[in-house]
NUMAR-630019 format. One line per 8 residues: number of its first residue (from 0); for each residue x, y, z of N, C-alpha, C, O. Coordinates in steps of 0.2 Angstrom, whole numbers, plus 5000, padded with zeros to 4 digits. Example, Ala and Ser with C-alpha at 12.3 -4.5 7.8 and 13.67 -1.06 7.14 Angstrom:
0 = 5066:4972:5039:5062:4978:5039:5066:4984:5039:5071:4983:5042 ~ 5064:4989:5035:5068:4995:5036:5064:5000:5039:5067:5006:5040
// end
This chain:
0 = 5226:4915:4983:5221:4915:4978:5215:4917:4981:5213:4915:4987 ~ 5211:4920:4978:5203:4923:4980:5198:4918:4979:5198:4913:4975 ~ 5194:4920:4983:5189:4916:4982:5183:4919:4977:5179:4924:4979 ~ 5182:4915:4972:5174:4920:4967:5171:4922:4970:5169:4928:4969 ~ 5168:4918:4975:5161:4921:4978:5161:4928:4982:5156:4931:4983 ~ 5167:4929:4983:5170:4936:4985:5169:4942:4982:5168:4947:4985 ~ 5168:4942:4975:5168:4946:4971:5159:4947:4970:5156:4952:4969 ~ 5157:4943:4971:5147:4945:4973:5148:4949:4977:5144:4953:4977
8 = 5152:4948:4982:5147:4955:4988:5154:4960:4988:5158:4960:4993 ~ 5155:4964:4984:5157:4971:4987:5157:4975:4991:5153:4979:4990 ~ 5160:4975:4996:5158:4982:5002:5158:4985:5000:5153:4989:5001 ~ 5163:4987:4994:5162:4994:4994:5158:4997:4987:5160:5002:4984 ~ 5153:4994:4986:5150:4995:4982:5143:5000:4986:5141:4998:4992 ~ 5142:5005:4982:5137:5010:4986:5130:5007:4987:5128:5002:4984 ~ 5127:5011:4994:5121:5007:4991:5117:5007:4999:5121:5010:5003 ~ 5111:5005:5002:5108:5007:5006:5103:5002:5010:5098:4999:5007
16 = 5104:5001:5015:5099:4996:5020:5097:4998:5024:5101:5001:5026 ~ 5090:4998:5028:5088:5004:5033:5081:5004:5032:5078:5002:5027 ~ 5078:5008:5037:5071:5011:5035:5071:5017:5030:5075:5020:5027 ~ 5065:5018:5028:5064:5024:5022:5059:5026:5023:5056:5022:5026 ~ 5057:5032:5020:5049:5035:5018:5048:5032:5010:5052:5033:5005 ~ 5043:5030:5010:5041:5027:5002:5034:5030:5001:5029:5028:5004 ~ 5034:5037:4996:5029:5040:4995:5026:5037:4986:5029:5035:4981 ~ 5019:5036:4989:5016:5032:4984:5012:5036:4980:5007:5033:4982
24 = 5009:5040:4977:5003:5044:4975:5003:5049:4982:5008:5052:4982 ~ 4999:5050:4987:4997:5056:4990:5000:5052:4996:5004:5056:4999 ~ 5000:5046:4998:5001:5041:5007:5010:5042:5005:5014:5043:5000 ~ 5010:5042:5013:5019:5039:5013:5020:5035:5020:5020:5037:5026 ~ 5022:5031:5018:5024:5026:5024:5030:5023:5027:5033:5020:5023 ~ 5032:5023:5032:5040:5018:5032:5040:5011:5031:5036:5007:5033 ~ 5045:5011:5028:5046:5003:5025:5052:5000:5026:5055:5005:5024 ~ 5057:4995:5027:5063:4993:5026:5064:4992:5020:5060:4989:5016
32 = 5071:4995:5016:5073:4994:5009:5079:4991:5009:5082:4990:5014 ~ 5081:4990:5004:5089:4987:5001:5090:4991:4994:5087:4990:4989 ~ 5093:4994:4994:5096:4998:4988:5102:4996:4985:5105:4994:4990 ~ 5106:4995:4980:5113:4995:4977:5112:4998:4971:5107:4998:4967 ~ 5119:5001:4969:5119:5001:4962:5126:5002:4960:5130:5001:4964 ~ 5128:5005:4954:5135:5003:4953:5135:5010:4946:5130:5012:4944 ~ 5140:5011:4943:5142:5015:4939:5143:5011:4931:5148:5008:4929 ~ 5136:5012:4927:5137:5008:4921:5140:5014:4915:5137:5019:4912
40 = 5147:5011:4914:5149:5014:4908:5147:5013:4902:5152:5013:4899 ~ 5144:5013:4899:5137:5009:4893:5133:5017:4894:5134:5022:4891 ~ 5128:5016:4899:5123:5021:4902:5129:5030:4903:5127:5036:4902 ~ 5134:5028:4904:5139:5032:4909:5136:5038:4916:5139:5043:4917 ~ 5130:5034:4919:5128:5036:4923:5128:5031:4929:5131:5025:4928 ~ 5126:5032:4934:5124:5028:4940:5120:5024:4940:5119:5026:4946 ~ 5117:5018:4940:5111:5016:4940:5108:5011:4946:5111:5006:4948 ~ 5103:5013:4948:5103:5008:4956:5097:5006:4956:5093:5009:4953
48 = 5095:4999:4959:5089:4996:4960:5087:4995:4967:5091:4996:4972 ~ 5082:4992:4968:5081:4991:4978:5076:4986:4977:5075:4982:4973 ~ 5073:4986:4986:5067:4979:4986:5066:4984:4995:5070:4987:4999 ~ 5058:4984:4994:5052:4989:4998:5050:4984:5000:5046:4981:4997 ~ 5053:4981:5007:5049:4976:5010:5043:4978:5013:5044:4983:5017 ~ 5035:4975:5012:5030:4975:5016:5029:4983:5014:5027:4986:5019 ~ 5029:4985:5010:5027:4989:5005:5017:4991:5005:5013:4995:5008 ~ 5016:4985:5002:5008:4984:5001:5003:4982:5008:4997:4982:5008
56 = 5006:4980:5012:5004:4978:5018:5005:4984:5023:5000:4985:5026 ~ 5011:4987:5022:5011:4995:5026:5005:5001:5024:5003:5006:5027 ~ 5003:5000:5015:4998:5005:5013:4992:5002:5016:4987:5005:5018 ~ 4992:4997:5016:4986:4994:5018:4982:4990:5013:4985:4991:5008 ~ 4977:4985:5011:4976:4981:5009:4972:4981:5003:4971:4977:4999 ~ 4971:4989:5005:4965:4992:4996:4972:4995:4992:4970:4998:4987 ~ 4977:4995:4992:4984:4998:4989:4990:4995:4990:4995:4996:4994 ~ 4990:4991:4984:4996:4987:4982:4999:4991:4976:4996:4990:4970
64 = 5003:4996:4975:5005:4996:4969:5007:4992:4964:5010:4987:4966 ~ 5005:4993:4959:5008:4988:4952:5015:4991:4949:5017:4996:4948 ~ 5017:4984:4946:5021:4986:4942:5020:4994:4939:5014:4996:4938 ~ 5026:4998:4937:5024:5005:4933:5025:5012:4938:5026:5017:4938 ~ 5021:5006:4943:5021:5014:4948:5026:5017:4950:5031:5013:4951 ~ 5027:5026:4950:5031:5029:4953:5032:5030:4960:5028:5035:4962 ~ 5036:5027:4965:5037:5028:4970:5043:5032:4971:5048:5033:4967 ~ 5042:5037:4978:5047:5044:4980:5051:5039:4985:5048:5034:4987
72 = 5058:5041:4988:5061:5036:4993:5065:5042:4996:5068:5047:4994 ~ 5065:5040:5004:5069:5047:5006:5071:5043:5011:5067:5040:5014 ~ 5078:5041:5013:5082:5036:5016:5083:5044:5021:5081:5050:5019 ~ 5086:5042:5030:5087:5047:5033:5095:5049:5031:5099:5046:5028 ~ 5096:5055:5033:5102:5059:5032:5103:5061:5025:5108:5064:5023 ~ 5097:5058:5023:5099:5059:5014:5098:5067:5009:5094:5071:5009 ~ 5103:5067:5007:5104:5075:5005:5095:5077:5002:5092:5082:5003 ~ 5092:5070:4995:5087:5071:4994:5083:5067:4994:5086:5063:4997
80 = 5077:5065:4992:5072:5060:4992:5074:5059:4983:5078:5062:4979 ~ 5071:5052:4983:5073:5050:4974:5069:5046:4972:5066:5042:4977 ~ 5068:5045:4965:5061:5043:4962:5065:5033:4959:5069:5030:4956 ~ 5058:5032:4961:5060:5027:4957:5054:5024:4955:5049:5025:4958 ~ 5054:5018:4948:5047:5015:4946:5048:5007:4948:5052:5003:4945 ~ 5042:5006:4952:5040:4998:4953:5041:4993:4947:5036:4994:4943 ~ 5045:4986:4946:5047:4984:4941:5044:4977:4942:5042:4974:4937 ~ 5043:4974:4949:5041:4969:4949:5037:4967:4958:5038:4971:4962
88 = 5035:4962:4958:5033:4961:4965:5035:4954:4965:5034:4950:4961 ~ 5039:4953:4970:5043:4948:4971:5039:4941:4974:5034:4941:4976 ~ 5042:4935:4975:5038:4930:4978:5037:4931:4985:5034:4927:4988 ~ 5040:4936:4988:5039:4937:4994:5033:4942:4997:5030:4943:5002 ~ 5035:4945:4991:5028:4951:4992:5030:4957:4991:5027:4962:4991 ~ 5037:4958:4991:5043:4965:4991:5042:4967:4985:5041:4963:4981 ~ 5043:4973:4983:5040:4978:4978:5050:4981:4975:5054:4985:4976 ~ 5051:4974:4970:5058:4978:4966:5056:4984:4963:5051:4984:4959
96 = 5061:4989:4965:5063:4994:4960:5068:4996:4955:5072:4992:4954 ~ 5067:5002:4952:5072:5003:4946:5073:5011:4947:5069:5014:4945 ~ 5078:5013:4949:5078:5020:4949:5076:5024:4944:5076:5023:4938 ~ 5075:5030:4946:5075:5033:4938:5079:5042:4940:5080:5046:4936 ~ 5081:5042:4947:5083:5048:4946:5091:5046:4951:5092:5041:4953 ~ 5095:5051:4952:5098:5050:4956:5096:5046:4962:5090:5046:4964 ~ 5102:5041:4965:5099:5037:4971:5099:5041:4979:5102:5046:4981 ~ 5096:5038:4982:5093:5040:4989:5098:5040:4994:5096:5041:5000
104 = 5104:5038:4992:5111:5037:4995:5118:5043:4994:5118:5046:4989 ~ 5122:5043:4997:5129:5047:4992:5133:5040:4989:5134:5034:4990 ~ 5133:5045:4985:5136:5043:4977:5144:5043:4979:5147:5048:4982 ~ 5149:5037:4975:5158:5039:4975:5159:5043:4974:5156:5046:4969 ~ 5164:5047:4977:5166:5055:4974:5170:5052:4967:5172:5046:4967 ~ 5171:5058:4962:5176:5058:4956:5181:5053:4956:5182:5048:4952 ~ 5184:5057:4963:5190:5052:4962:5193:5045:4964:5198:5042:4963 ~ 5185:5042:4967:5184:5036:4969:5182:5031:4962:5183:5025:4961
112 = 5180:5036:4958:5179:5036:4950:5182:5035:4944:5179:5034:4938 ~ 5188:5037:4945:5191:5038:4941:5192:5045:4938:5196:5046:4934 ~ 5187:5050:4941:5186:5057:4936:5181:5058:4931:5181:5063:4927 ~ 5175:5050:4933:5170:5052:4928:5165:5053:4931:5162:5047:4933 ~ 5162:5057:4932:5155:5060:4936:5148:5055:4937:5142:5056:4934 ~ 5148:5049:4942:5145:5044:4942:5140:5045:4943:5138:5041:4946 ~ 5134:5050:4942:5129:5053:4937:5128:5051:4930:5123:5054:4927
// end
């Protein structure tokens, strides 16, 4: 028999931990992220969120972004950089996001898929 709490942490769910470039309006800084996300068949796209640690503290102290803002994220080795918009600032001070374009990671192929284009 399995145990539930098992099923909270997926390995093999995509998704990204590491440093990053997180450009903010014109500045770009490195930051530690957490990224995941998962394939919503509802959406029938991909959808992923993260958390920018030390985010506001890395731009420096006249530049906290607020919720709304669009932040760029460019993980290494990554095919491209990917947008995403600032959704909350957490009690720690980490800046959650919401993606809004393809994620900053590789995505399951097809056939890890099923055959449906996790886009």
């Amino acid at each position: 028999m399995s145990d539930p709490a098992d099923d909270l942490h997926d390995e093999d769910d995509p998704g990204y931990r590491g440093p990053a470039e997180v450009t903010v309006g014109n500045r770009t800084v490195a930051v530690d992220v957490e990224i995941s996300g998962r394939f919503d068949p509802l959406l029938g796209r991909h959808v992923w969120r993260g958390r920018l640690r030390r985010l506001a503290e890395t731009l420096g102290a006249d530049a906290s972004p607020a919720p709304g803002t669009t932040v760029t994220i460019t993980v290494p080795d990554a095919p491209e950089a990917a947008t995403a918009r600032i959704s909350e600032v957490d009690l720690w001070g980490s800046h959650m996001v919401d993606g809004v374009s393809r994620p900053p990671y590789p995505l399951p192929t097809e056939s890890e898929t099923d055959g449906v284009d996790p886009v």
